[in-house]
C-alpha positions as CSV (number, residue, x, y, z in Angstrom):
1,X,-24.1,22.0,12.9
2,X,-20.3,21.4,13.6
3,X,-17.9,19.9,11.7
4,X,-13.9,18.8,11.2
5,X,-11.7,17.7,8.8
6,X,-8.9,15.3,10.1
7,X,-6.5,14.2,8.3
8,X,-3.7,11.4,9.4
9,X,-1.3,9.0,6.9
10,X,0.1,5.8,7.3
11,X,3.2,7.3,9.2
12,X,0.8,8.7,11.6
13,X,-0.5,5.4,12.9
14,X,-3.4,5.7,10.1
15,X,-3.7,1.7,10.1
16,X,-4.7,2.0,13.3
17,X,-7.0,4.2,13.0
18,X,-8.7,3.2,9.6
19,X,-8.8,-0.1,11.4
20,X,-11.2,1.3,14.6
21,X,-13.1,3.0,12.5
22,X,-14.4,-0.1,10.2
23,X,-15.6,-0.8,14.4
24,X,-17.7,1.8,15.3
25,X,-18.6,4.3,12.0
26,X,-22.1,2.5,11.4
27,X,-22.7,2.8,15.5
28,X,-22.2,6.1,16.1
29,X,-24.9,8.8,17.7
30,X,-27.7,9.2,15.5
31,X,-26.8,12.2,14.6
32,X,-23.2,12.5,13.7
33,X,-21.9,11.0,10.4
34,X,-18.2,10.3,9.8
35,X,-16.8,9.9,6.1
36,X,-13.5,8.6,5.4
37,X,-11.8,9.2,2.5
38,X,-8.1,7.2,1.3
39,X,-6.0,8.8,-1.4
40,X,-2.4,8.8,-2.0
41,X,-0.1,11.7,-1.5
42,X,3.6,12.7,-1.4
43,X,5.3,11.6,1.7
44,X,6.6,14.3,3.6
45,X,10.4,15.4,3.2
46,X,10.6,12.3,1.0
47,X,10.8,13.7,-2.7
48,X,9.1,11.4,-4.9
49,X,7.9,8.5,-2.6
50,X,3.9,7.7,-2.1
51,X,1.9,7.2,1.2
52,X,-1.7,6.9,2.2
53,X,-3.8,9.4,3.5
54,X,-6.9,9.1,5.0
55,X,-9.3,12.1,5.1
56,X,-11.9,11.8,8.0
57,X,-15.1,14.5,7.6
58,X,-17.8,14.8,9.5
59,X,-21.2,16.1,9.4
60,X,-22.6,16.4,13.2
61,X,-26.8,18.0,14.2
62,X,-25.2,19.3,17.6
63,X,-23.0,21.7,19.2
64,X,-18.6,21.3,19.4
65,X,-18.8,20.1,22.7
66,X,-20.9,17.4,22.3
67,X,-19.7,15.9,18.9
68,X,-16.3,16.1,20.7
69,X,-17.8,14.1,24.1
70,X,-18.9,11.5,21.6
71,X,-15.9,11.1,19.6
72,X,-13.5,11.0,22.8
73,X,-16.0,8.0,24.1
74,X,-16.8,6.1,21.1
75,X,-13.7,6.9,18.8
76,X,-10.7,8.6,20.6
77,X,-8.0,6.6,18.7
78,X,-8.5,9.5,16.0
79,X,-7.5,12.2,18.7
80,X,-9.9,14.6,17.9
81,X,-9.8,17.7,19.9
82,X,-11.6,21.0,20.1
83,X,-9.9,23.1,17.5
84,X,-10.8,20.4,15.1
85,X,-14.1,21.7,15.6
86,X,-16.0,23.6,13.6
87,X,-19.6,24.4,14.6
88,X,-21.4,26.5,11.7
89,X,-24.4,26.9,10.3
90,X,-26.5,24.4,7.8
91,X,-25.7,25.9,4.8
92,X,-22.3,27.4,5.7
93,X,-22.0,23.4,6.3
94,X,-22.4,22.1,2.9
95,X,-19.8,25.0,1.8
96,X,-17.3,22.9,4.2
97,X,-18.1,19.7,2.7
98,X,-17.5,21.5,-1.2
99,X,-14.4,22.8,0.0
100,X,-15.3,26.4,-0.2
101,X,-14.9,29.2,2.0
102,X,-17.7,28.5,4.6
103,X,-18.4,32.2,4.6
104,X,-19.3,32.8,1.3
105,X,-22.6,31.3,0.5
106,X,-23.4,33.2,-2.2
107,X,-20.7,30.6,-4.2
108,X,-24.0,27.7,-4.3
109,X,-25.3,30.0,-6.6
110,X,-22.9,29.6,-9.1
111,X,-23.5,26.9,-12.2
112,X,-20.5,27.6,-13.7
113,X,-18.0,24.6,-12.8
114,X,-14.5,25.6,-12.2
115,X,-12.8,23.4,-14.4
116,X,-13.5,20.1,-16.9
117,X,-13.6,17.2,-14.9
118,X,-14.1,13.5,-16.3
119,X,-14.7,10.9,-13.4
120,X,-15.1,6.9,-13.3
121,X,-17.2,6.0,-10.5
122,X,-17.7,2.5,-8.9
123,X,-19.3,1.3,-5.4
124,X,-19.3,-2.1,-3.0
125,X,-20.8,-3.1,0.1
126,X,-19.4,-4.3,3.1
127,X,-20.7,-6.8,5.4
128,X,-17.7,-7.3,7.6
129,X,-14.4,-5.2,8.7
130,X,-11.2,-6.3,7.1
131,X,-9.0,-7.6,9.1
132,X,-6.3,-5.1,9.7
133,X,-3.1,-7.1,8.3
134,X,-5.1,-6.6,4.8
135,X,-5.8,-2.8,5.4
136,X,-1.8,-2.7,4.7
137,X,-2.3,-4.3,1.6
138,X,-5.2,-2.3,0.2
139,X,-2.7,1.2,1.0
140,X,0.2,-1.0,-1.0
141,X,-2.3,-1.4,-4.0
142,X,-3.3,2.0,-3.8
143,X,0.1,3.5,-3.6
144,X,0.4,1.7,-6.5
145,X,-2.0,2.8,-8.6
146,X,-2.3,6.5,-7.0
147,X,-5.3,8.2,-8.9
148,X,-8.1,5.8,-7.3
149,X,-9.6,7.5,-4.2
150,X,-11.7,4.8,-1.6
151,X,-14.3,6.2,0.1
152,X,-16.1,4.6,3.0
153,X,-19.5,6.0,3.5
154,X,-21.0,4.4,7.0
155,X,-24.7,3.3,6.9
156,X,-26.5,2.0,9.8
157,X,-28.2,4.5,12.2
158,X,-31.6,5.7,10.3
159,X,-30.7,3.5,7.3
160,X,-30.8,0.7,9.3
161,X,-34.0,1.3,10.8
162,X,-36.0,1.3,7.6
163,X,-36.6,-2.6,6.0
164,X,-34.7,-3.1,2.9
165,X,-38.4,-4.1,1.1
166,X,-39.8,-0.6,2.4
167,X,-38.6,1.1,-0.8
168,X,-36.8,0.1,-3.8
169,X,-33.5,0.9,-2.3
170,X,-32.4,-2.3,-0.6
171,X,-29.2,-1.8,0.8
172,X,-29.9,-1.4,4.5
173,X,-29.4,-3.1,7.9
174,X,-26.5,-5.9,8.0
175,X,-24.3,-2.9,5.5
176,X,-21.2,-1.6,7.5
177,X,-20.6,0.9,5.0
178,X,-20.3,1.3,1.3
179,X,-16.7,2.1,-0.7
180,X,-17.0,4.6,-3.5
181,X,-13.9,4.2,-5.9
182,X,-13.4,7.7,-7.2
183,X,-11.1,8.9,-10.2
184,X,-10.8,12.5,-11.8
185,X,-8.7,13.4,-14.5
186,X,-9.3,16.5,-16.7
187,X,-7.2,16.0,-19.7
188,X,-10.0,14.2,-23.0
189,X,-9.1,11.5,-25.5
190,X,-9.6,8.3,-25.5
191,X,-5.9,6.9,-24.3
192,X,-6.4,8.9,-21.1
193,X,-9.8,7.5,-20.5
194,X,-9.2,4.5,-20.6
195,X,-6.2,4.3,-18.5
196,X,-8.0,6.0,-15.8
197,X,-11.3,3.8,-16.1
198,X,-8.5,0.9,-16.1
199,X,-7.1,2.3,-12.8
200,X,-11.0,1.9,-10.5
201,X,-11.2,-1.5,-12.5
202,X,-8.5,-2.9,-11.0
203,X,-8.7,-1.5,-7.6
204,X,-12.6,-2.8,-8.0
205,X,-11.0,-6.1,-8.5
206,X,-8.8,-5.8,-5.8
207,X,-11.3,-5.7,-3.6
208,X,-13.4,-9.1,-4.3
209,X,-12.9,-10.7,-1.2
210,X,-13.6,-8.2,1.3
211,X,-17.2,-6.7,-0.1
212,X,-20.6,-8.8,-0.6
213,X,-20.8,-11.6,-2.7
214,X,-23.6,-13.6,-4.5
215,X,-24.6,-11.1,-5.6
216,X,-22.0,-8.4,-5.2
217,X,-24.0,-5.1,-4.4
218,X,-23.7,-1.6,-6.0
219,X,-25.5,1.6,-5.3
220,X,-27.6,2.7,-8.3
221,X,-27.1,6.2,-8.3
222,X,-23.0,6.1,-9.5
223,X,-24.4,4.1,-12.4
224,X,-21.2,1.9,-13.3
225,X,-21.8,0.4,-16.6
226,X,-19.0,-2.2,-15.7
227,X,-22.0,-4.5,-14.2
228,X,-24.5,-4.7,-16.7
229,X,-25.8,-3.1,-20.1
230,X,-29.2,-3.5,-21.3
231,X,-29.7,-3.3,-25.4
232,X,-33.3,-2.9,-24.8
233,X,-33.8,-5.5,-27.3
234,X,-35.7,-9.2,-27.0
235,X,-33.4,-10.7,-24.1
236,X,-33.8,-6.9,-22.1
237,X,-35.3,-8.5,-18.9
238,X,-32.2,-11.0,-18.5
239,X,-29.7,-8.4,-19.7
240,X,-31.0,-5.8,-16.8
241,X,-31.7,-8.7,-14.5
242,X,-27.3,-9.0,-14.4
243,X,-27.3,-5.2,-13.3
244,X,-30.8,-4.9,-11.5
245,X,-30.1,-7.4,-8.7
246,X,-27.0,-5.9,-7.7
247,X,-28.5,-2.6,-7.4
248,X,-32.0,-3.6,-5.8
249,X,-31.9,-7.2,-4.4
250,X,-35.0,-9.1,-4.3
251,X,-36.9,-5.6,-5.4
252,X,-35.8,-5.7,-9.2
253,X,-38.6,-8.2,-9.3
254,X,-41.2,-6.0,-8.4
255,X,-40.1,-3.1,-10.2
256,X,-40.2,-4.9,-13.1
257,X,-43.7,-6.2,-12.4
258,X,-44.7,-2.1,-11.6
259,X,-42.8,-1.3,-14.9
260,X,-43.8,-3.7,-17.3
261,X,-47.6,-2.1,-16.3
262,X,-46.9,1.3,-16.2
263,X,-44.8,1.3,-19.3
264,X,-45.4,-2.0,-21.3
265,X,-43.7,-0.7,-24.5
266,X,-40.8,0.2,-22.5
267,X,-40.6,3.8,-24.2
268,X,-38.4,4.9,-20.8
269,X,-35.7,3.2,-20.9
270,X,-31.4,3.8,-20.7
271,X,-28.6,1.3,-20.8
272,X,-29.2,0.2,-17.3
273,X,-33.3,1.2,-16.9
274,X,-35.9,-1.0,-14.9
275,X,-36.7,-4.0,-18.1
276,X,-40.5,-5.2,-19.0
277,X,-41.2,-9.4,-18.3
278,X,-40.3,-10.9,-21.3
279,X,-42.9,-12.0,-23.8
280,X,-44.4,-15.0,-24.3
């Protein structure tokens, strides 16, 4: 495997960057997957002013030299270069992507976490890049809110491949990528959860007009609550139909067919579970 971490900001042409990547993450090589991660950090000499950062990490099934001949060809406005390189085993791999040392293994053994962290997640889809006069406004929005992370995760490749009726997870070819909007705080109470929950609300919100529509997509597995709560009572179907389409399209239908006669009485079921058809 080989890796990097590469990091640039807004002063270091990140706009630029950010906005090449939205281009060619979902058509890379097969075999190389490139994360980017946005947060907001202290600028630089500049006590007590806010700029973007974008994290770019990669997970590559090939040797330094060749992750580096792809990159220069397909993506060399990120000016990766050999050093940046980091070519490891598998497992050593996954200690990169924790942030561990890479040559310590022996820390995946540990289930002990290191510290108390709450988290709000939320996700999107995106169909289209955003044009790259409103990439400067998202970095203004989240500058001003500062906690919310974005994450773009790339699809196509493999995922692309498969049809989005081949399983019940739908989102597939005609995906660029999908945001994550990550906050972690670590101090309890109520006040402090919900100003933080507040926070990925409203860059959620934000984000309406540049992520799918009709209906607007989500990925199951962060399950936001925001969308959609089912009281597993008489109206349960329609109640999970608001949350079920977003998360599996035109499959919710026949989960709930393959539910509804596997587990008529509904005995497994959570606040955003696969509903029964409604009685009659």
């Amino acid at each position: 495997m080989t890796v990097f971490r590469f990091q640039r900001t807004l002063e270091q042409n990140l706009t630029h960057i950010v906005d090449r990547y939205q281009h060619v993450a979902s058509h890379l090589d097969d075999n190389l997957f490139v994360r980017l991660t946005m947060d907001v950090v202290n600028t630089s000499g500049q006590t007590g002013k806010k700029t973007a950062r974008g994290t770019f990490l990669s997970l590559f099934l090939g040797d330094s030299k060749t992750l580096l001949s792809i990159m220069i060809h397909i993506f060399p406005e990120l000016g990766l270069v050999q050093s940046d390189c980091i070519q490891t085993s598998w497992i050593q791999s996954v200690l990169f992507w924790t942030n561990f040392a890479i040559d310590s293994p022996e820390l995946l053994l540990n289930r002990t976490p290191p510290s108390v962290t709450f988290l709000k997640r939320k996700s999107d889809y995106v169909k289209q890049p955003i044009p790259r006069e409103k990439l400067d406004d998202i970095w203004k929005k989240m500058i001003e809110l500062e906690a919310v992370m974005l994450t773009f995760n790339p699809y196509g490749g493999k995922m692309a491949e498969i049809p989005s009726t081949a399983s019940p997870f739908p989102h597939r070819a005609g995906n660029l990528w999908k945001f994550q909007y990550a906050t972690n705080w670590n101090e309890g109470g109520i006040e402090t959860t919900n100003h933080f929950i507040d926070l990925t609300r409203e860059l959620h919100k934000f984000m309406t007009p540049f992520v799918s529509k009709n209906p607007r997509q989500a990925f199951f597995n962060y399950k936001d609550l925001d969308i959609g709560i089912n009281h597993n009572g008489r109206f349960s179907f329609w109640e999970g139909r608001v949350y079920g389409v977003k998360y599996f399209k035109e499959n919710f239908n026949r989960l709930v067919k393959i539910k509804t006669e596997v587990d008529p009485a509904n005995f497994f079921r959570h606040e955003q579970s696969i509903p029964t058809l409604p009685h009659n």
